[in-house]
Structure formats: C-alpha cells, structure tokens
C-alpha positions in Angstrom: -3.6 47.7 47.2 -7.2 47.3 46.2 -6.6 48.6 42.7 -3.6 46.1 42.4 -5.5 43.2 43.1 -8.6 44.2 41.0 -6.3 44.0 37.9 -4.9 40.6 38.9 -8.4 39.1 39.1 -9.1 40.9 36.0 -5.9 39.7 34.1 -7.4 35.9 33.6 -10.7 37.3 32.9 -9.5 39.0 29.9 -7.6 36.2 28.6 -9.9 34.0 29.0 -12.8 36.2 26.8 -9.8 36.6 24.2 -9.7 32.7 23.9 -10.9 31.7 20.4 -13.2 28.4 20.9 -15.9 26.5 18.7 -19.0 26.6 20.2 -20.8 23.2 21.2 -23.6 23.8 17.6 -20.8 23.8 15.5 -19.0 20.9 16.5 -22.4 18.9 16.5 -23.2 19.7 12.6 -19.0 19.1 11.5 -19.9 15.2 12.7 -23.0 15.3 10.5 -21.1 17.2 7.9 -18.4 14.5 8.4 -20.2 11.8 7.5 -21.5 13.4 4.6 -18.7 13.9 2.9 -17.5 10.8 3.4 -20.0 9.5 1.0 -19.6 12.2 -1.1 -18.0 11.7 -4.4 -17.9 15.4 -5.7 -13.9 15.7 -5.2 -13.5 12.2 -7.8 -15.8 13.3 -10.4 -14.0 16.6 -10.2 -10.4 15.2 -10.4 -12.0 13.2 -12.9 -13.0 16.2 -15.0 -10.1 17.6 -15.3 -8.0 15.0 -16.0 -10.0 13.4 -18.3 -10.9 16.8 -20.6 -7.6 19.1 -19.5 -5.1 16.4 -19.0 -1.3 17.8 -18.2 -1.6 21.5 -18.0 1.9 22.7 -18.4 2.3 26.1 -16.8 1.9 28.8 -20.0 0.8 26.0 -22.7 -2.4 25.8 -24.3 -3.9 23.5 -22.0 -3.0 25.8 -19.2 -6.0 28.4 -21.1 -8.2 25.5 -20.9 -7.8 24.6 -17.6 -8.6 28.3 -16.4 -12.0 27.9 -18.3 -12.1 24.5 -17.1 -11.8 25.8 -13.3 -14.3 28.8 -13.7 -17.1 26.6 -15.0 -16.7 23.9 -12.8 -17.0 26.6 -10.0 -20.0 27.9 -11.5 -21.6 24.4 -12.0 -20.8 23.3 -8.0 -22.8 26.4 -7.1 -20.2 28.9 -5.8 -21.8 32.3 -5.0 -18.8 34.4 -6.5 -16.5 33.2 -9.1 -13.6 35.3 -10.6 -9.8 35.6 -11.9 -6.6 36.9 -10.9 -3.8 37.5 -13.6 -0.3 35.5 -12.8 2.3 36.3 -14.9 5.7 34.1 -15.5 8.5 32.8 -17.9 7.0 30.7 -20.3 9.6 27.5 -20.4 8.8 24.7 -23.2 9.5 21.0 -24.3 10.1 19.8 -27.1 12.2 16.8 -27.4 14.9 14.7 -25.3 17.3 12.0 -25.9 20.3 10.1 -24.2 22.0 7.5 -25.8 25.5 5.6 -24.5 28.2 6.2 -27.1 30.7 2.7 -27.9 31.2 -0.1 -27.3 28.1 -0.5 -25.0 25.4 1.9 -27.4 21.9 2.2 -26.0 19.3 4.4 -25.3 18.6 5.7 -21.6 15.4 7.2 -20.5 15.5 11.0 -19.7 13.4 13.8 -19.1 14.5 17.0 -19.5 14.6 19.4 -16.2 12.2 22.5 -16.3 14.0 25.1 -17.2 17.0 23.5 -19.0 18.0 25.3 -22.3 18.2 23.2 -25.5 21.5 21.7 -26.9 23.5 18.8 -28.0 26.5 17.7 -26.1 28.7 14.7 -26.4 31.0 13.7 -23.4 32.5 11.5 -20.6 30.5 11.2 -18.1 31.2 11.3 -14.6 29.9 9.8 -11.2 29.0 11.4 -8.3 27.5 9.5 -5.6 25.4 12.6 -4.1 25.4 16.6 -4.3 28.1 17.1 -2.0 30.8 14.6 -3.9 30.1 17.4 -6.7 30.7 20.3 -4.4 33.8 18.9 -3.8 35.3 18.3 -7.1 38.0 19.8 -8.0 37.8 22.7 -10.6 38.1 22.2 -13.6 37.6 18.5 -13.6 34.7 18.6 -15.5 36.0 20.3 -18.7 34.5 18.8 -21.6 32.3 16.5 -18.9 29.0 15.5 -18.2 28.3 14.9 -14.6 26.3 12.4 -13.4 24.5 12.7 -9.8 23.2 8.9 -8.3 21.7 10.3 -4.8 19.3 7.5 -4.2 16.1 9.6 -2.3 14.3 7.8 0.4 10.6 7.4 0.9 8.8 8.5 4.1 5.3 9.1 4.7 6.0 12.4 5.8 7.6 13.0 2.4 11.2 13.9 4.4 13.2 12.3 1.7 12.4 15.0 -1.0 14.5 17.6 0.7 17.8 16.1 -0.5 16.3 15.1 -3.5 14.9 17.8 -4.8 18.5 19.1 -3.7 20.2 17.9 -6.9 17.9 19.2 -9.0 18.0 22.7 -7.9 21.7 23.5 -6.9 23.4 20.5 -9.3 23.0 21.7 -12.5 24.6 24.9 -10.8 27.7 23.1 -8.8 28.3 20.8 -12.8 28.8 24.2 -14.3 31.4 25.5 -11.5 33.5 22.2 -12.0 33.2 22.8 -16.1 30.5 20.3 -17.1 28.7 20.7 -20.5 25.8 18.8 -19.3 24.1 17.4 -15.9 22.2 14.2 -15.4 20.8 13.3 -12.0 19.3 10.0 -11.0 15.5 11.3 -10.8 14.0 12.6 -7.2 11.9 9.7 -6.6 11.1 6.4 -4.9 9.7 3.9 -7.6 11.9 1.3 -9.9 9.6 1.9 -13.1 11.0 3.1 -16.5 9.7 6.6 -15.9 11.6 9.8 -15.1 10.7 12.0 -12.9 10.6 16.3 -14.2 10.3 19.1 -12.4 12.1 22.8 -12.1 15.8 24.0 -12.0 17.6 26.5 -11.6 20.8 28.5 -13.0 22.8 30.8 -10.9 23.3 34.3 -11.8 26.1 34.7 -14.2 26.6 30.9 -14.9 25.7 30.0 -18.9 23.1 27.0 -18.3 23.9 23.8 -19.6 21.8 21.0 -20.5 20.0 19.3 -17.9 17.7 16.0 -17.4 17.0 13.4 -15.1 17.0 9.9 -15.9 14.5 7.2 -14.3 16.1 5.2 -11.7 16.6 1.8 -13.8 18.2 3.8 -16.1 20.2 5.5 -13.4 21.1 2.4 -11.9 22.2 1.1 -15.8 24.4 4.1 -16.0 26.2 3.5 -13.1 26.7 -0.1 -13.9 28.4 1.0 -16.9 31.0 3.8 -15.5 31.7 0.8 -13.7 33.0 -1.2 -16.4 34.9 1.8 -17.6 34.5 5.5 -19.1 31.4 5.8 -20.9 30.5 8.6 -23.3 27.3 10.0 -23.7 25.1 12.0 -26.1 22.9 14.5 -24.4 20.0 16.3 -26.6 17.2 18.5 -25.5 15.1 20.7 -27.3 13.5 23.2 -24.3 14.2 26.3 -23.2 12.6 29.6 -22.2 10.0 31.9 -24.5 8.5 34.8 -23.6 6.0 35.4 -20.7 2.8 34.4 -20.3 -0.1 35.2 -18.2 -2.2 32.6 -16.4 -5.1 32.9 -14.2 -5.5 32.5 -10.2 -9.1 31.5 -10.1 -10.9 31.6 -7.2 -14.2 30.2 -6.1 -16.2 32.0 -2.7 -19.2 30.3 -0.8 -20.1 33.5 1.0 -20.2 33.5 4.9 -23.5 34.0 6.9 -22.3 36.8 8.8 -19.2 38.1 9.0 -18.2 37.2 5.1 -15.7 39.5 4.6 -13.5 37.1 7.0 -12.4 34.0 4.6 -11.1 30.7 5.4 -8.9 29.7 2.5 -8.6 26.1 1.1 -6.5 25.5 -2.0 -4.7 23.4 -5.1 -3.0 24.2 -7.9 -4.1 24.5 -11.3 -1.2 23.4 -13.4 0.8 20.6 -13.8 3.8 18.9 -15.4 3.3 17.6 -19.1 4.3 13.9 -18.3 1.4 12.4 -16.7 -2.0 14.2 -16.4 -1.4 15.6 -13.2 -3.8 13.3 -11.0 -2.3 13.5 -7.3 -0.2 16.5 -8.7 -2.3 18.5 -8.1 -5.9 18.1 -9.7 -6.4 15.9 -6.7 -6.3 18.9 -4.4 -8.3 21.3 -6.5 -11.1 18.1 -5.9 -10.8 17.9 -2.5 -11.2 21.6 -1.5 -13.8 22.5 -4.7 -16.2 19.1 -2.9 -15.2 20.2 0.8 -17.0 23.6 -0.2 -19.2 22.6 -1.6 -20.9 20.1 0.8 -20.4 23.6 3.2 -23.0 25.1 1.1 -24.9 22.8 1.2 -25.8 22.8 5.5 -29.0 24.2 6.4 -27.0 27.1 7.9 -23.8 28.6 6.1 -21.4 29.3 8.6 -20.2 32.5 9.6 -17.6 33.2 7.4 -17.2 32.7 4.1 -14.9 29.3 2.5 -12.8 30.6 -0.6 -11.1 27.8 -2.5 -7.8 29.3 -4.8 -6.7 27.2 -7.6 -3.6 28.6 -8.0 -1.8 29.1 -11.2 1.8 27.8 -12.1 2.8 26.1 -9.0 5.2 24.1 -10.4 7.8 26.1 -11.6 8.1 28.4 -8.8 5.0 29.3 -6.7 3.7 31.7 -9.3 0.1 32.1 -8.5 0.7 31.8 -4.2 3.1 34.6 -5.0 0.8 36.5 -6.9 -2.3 36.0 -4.3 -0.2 37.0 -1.3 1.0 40.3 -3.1 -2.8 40.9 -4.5 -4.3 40.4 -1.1 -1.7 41.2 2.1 -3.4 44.4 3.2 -6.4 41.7 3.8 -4.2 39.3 5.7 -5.9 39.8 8.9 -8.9 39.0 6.9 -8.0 35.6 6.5 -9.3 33.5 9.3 -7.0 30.5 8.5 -5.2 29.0 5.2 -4.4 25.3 4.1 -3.3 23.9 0.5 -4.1 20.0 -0.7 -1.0 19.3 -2.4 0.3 16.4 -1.5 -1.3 13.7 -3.6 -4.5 11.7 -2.1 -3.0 9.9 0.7 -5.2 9.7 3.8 -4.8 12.7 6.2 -3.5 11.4 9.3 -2.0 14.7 10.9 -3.3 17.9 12.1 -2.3 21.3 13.4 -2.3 24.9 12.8 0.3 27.8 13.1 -2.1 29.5 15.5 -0.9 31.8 18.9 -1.4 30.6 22.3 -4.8 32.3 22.4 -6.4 29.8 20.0 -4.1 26.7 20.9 -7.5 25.3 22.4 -9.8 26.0 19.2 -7.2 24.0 17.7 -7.5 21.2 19.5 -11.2 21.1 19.2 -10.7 21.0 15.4 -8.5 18.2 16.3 -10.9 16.4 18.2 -13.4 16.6 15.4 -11.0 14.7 13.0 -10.0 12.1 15.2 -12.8 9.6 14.1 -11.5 9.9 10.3 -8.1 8.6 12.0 -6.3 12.1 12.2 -4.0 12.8 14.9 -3.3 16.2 16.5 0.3 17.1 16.1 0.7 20.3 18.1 4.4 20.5 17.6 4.6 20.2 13.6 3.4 20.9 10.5 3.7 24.0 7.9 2.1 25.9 5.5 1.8 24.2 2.3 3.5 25.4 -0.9 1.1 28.1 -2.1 0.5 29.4 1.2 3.9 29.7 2.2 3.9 33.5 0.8 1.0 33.8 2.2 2.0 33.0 5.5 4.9 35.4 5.2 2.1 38.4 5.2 0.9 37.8 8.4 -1.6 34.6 7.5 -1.9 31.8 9.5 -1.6 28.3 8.0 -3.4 25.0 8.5 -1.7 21.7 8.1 -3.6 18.5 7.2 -0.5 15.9 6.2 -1.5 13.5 3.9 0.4 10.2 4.1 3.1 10.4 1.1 4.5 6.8 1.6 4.2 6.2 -2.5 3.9 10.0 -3.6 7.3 9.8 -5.0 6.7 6.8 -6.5 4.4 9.2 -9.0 5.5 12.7 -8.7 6.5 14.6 -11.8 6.1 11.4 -14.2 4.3 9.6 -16.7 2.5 7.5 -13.9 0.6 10.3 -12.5 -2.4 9.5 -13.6 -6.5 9.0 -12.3 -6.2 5.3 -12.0 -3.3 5.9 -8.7 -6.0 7.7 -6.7 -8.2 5.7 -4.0 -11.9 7.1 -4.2 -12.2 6.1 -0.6 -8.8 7.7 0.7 -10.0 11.1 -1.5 -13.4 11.0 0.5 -11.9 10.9 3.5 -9.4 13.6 2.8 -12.6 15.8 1.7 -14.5 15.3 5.3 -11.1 16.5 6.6 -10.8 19.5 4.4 -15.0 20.0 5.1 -14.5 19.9 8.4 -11.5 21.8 9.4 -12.7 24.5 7.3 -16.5 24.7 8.7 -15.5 24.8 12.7 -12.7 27.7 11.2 -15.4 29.5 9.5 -17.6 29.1 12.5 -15.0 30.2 15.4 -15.5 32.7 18.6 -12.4 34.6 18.1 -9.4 34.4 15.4 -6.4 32.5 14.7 -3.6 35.0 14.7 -3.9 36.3 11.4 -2.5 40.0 11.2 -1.5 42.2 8.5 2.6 42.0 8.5 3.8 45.7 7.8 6.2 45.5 4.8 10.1 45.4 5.4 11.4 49.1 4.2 13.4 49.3 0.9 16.9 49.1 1.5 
C-alpha cells in the first residue's frame, strides 16, 4: 500500500520536471530583442539585395548559380559563424516563349503564361468551357477530341490563403483530366485573386502514361474575355509554347548557422526558399522569407548572450517546382531529427503575422503558450488548434521534426503570386519588421527552452 501510493505522488512529480518551459531571463531579453527588431531593417535591405542583383531565379537557370553565391556571401557578410552547401538535384524545365491568339471572326491576342512543366507545341482548336475541375471530371470521353479545354474556376481570397486549395487544383490534376477527355491543349483561368493583365505560373503535372499536352494559364481579364466569347458562339484558338524539360541540374541548399552557447548541436530551424518563378522577381515569393529569417538571426547574434542552442537559417533550393531542396534537407539530415529543437519556414509573402502555434506534445503545450504570450504585443494570436508546417518543412516534419507556425496574413498574396507583379515595391518595410521580431523572437525563447518540443527521429517505414 505504501509503495502504491509513493508512485502516485511521484507520477505528477515526474511530469511536471518533463514539462518544457522558458525560464523568466529569457522571456525578459525576447521583449528587448522584440523591440529591436522592430527597428531593424536588415530583412529589407536583404530582400532588397536579392531582388535588385538576382532578380527571378528560375529553379536550374543561370540566375539560380547566382543566387547560391548571392546567399553564401550575404551569410558571410551578416556574420554567420558557419556557412555551407547542400547539393539538390532536379529536372531542369525551361521557357521560352508563349502565345494565344482567338482564331475568326473575333481575332485577338490573350495573355498566357505557360504552366511549369508543360511541353512545347502548337495546337489549333475549339475550345471548350468548364466552369470548375469537376465539370471536366465529368465530361464525357471523348468529347474533347481535337479540343482545347478551358477551366474558369474563379479562386477566392482569404487571409488564411484557404482559397488556393481549389485553385491550385486545376493546375495540378487539369491538364491530367483534358487529356483523359481527348484535349490537345488545357487553359485554366489563373489561380489568383487580382483583375490585372498578368498571369499567374506555377508547376503541373502529367500522370503516368498520359502524353502531356500544352498547358498555360491565362490572367483573369483574359479569362473572363474568353468566356465572354464561347458565349457568343464556338471560338477557335491557337495555343503555342515553347517549354519543356532538359536535363538535370543541381542547385544548392545553403545554409547559414549562429552557433548555440551551450548545447549547439540542438538547432532551431528558420527558413525560405532560394528560387523563384521567372515572371516577377520573386519579392514576397520567396526572397521575402529568406530576409526575414537571415535578419531574425542575425539580431540573435547580436544579444550580449547567444542562446543555448544554435539558430540555422535553410534557404532552400527549388521550392517551386516540387519541394526540391526540403526534400533533399530532410533525407540529408533525418537521423538528426531529434536534433532539431523546432522548425518554421517564411513563405507566405510579407503580410503581418497574426497567428501562432507549434506541432508540439502535451509536454510542451505550456512553453508554447509562453512563446505565445511573448508575441502578443506585435498583435499575434495563439491558435492552439491550427496551423502546419510550412512547405519546405513538411518533409521535414514527416521525419520526426516538429514544426512552428507563424501565419502571415495573405489577404492580397494571390493578388501577386507566380506573376509579373511580384515585385520589391508590394512589400511594406513596416509589416516585414514586424514579421522579423516574430521570427527573432519565436526562435530565441526555442533556442533558449528547459526541455524539448517533441522532436524524435521517425524510424524509416521497411521496403515493401
């Protein structure tokens, strides 16, 4: 009996020294630190930089080389203590040209951008109407023979970005479901939410066994043009695109590392991605969040005291067309998995954070909070029931890491993504500074935590 209830006294005991929490010093320099890097404008001169002397950085182009360099000197320069490059191999898929013009009696140009991934070609045909992905789906087969379908799914805008789901959608299964039904070609109005002249890219794919077909998007005036014509009556279109597929290439992970006090071998990670899409110069998407985490590290370094582990900043390599360089970090480092304290990506434009939460286990639900509470004065909420790891850490995540979410509001993202509008001038210094205090913050109290945030080293799955 007395054994018995020595263990149930002991029980809460235990769990209460497994708790993870931020001591009371810690919390005390993240508001100085908070208010530091709000003034701070290391994350705009560095999204400057690399817009300004990279510009678009198309996965495997040569602007992609330059932006490696670009990354490791700019690393260098900030003052990072370790500095070094991971190889990230990948289809190499290239533009070269686009057109669409209305055949007949009502000849005209429309404005198109070819689809990442599309193969070259010139086809000439009816086109035909869908009103989303589903009306496709449900064609009848056959009906497309000789056809080039047209997809008008109008995406919504939310600041949680929501809309992109279905959006995004078209672009990935469409092309796929035109081919089924017999299409030559696929147009889709473009996954967005603005009403400029711009189209918006960004990758497809082809099922297995399925001979691709030429594939664009057109801006949404032009979309909304279309449709006003298969209105009036069958319209027939000529679709060229010179694009397609050559070779691999390999890029560069590059990784920047302020070195921990004392337990460095334990990382937090904070993260971008390197590359772009060739239309604009890739200001919110993504040299924004390769600003935001290089500054947040940065003003880390610079406290009187580093904290106790170390802040590692990825910018990852060929994001765009199919997590690439997240892929290629996960595989590289999942036997360190349980070295990873916690791991967030900026990648979401420069909206102002105005969400928090982590993926973390009961045990460090409170250490969470206390993050939480530290962000609140920059106008970020705790949200303890949502969130997710961001694109380049959802591999990641999948070998045992556990993710940070800082959601950015995306109420206009769309309006840019993928397009000739994404560009420096979109970006609000102020909006960027505060999503650098956020970034600064979240990381320091992570890096300076009694206890860990779930992290473990998932065994591998065995080969069927």
């Amino acid at each position: 009996m007395r054994l018995a209830l020595l263990a149930a006294l002991l029980v809460p005991l235990v769990a209460s020294a497994a708790e993870t929490r931020i001591p009371d010093h810690a919390l005390q320099q993240a508001a100085q630190l908070r208010e530091r890097a709000l003034a701070d404008d290391t994350a705009w001169k560095v999204t400057e930089s690399l817009t300004t002397e990279v510009g678009p950085r198309l996965a495997g182009s040569e602007a992609d080389a330059r932006a490696v360099a670009w990354a490791e000197a700019k690393f260098r320069e900030l003052g990072f203590d370790r500095v070094w490059t991971e190889p990230v191999t990948f289809p190499k898929w290239e533009r070269r040209s686009e057109s669409l013009v209305v055949l007949g009696r009502h000849a005209q140009p429309l404005t198109i951008t070819a689809l990442g991934g599309s193969p070259g070609g010139t086809v000439e045909g009816e086109v035909v109407r869908f009103p989303d992905l589903a009306a496709l789906e449900a064609a009848p087969e056959g009906s497309l023979a000789g056809r080039i379908a047209f997809v008008d799914y109008r995406m919504a805008a939310a600041r949680d970005g929501s809309g992109y789901g279905p959006g995004s959608a078209v672009r990935s299964k469409g092309p796929s479901a035109a081919i089924r039904k017999g299409a030559i070609g696929f147009l889709m109005r473009s996954a967005g939410t603005d009403s400029h002249r711009v189209p918006h890219t960004g990758i497809t794919r082809f099922d297995d066994g399925l001979a691709p077909v030429p594939s664009a998007a057109l801006s949404i005036p032009d979309a909304e043009q279309l449709a006003r014509l298969v209105a009036r009556g069958p319209v027939k279109l000529r679709l060229a695109i010179d694009a397609g597929w050559n070779g691999t290439y390999t890029s560069q992970n590059v990784i920047g590392e302020i070195t921990g006090s004392s337990r460095p071998q334990e990382v937090v990670l904070i993260s971008g991605h390197l590359d772009s899409w060739d239309l604009g110069t890739g200001a919110i998407d993504d040299a924004a969040g390769i600003g935001i985490s290089m500054a947040a590290a940065k003003l880390i370094a610079g406290m009187p005291q580093r904290p106790a582990r170390s802040i590692r900043v990825v910018a990852y390599a060929n994001e765009e067309q199919g997590l690439h360089g997240g892929k290629a970090y996960a595989a590289a480092h999942a036997a360190e998995a349980n070295l990873h304290q916690l791991a967030a990506e900026s990648d979401f434009g420069a909206g102002r954070i105005y969400a928090f939460n982590t993926g973390a286990p009961e045990h460090a639900r409170a250490a969470t909070a206390q993050i939480a509470q530290a962000l609140a004065p920059l106008g970020i909420e705790y949200a303890p029931d949502k969130g997710g790891p961001g694109p380049d850490i959802i591999p990641l995540a999948a070998k045992g890491v556990t993710w940070a979410w800082l959601a950015q509001d995306g109420s206009d993202y769309f309006d840019l993504h993928h397009t000739a509008d994404d560009t420096l001038d979109k970006i609000d210094p102020a909006a960027l500074a505060q999503n650098v205090a956020a970034y600064a913050v979240f990381a320091f109290l992570a890096a300076e935590a009694e206890g860990d945030f779930g992290s473990q080293v998932k065994e591998a799955a065995p080969a069927k």
